[in-house]
C-alpha positions in Angstrom: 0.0 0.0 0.0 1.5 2.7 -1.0 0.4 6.3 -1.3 1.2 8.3 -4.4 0.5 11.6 -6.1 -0.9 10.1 -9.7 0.5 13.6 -10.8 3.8 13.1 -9.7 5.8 12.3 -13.3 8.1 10.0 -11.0 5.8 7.5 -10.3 7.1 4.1 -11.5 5.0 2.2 -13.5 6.8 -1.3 -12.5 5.9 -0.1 -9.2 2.3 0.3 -9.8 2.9 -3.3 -11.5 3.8 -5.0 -8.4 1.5 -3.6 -6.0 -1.7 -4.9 -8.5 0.3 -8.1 -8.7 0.8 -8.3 -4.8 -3.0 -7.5 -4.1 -5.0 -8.5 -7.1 -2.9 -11.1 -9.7 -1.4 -12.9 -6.7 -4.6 -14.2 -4.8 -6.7 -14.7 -8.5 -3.6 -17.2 -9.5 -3.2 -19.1 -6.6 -6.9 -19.8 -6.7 -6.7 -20.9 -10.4 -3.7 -22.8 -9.3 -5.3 -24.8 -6.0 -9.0 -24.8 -7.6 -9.1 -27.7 -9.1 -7.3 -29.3 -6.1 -10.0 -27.9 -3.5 -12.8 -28.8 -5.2 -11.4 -32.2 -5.4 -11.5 -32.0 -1.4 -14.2 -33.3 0.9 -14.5 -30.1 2.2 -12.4 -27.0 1.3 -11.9 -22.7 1.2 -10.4 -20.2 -0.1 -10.0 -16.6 2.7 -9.4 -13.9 0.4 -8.1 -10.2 2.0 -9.5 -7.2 1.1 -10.1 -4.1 2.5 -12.1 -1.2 3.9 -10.9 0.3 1.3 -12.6 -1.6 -1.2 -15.7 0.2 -0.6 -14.3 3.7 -0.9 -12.0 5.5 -3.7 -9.2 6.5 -1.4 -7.0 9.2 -3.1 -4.2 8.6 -1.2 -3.4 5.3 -2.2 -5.5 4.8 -5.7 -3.9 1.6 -7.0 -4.0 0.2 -3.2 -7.9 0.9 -3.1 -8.6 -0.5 -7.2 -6.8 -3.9 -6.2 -8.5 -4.0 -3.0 -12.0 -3.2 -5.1 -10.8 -5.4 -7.4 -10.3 -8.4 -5.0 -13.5 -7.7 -3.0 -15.4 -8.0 -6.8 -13.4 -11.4 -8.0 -14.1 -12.8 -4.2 -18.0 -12.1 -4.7 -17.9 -13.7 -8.5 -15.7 -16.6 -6.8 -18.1 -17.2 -4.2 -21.5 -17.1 -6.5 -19.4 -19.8 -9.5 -18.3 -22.0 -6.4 -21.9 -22.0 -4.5 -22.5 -25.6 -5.2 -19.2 -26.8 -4.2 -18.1 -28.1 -1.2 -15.4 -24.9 -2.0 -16.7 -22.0 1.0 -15.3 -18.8 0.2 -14.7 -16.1 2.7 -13.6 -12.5 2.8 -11.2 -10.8 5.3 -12.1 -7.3 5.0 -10.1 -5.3 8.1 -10.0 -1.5 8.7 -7.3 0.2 8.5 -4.8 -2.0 11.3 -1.5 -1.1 13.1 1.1 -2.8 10.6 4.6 -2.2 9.6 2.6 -1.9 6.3 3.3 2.5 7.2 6.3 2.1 8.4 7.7 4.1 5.4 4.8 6.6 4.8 5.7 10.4 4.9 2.8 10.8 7.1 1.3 8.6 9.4 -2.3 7.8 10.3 -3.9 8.4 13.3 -3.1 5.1 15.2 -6.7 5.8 17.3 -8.3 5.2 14.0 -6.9 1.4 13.5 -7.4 -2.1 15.2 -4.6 -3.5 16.8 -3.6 -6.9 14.7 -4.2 -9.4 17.1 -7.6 -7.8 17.6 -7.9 -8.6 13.6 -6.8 -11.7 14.0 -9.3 -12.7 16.2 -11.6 -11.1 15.3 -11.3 -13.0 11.4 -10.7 -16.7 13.3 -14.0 -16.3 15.1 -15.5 -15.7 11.5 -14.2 -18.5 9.8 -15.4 -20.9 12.8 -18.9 -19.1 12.2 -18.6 -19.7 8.5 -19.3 -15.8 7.9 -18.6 -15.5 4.0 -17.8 -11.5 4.1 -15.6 -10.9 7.8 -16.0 -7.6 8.6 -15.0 -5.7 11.9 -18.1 -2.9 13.2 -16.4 0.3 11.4 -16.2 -1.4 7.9 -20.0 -2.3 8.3 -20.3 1.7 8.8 -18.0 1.9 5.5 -19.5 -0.1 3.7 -22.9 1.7 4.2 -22.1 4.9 4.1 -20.3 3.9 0.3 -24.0 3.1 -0.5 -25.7 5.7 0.9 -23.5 8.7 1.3 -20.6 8.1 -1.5 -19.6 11.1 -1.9 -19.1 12.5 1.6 -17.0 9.3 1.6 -15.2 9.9 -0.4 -14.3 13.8 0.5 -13.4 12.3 3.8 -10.7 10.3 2.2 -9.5 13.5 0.1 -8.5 15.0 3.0 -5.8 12.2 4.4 -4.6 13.2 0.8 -4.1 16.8 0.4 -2.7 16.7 3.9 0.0 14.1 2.3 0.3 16.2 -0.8 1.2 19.2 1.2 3.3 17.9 3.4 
């Protein structure tokens, strides 16, 4: 996850490459690769991670936020073609979480604003055992609403983590 200034001329596009093949390519082969494995299986899933961010066009990190979209799409279209399998397909869809993952950002986020990782970790165990096919802590709920009802404001809000990293 990286944030980036699409306007920015030094942008790598190999860079841009790698962090759609980390988040999007990477998860659809290895299911094309262990599919016709699992579905040989007596029973059998595929955990896919997305994000909050799927639900929301954050400016700050735009090819973060399409790959994340773009997972939490292929996961849905996965789950729907495997329904009559004995393949279950689940979604791990955290909040923003306290990770090394900023360790190198210019500006960090407000750590009051992300769940603690062994909290996640639970918290996405508990959901497998419950067979919950979308896992999703209390504030993406909220996200995800408000990205069906209030879009736009959802979207401002985001903006602003952004111009505050563009001016920095």
């Amino acid at each position: 996850m990286r944030l980036i200034d699409l306007q920015d001329g030094s942008v790598d596009i190999a860079g841009i490459t790698r962090e759609i093949d980390i988040n999007l390519s990477g998860p659809i082969h290895m299911v094309q690769q262990f599919l016709p494995h699992l579905i040989n299986q007596p029973s059998a899933a595929i955990v896919n991670v997305s994000s909050a961010i799927a639900f929301m066009a954050y400016s700050s990190a735009p090819v973060y936020s399409a790959s994340k979209a773009g997972i939490h799409a292929y996961t849905m279209a996965l789950r729907l073609q495997l329904g009559k399998t004995n393949v279950k397909v689940f979604e791990v869809i955290p909040p923003g979480v306290n990770t090394n993952l900023q360790n190198k950002w210019a500006r960090k986020p407000d750590p009051r604003q992300m769940m603690e990782v062994d909290k996640m970790v639970s918290f996405a165990v508990k959901g497998l055992l419950n067979d919950t096919p979308e896992i999703k802590p209390f504030l993406v709920k909220v996200i995800k609403m408000l990205s069906k009802i209030m879009p736009g404001q959802l979207m401002k809000f985001g903006h602003r983590e952004f111009e505050k990293f563009r001016n920095r």
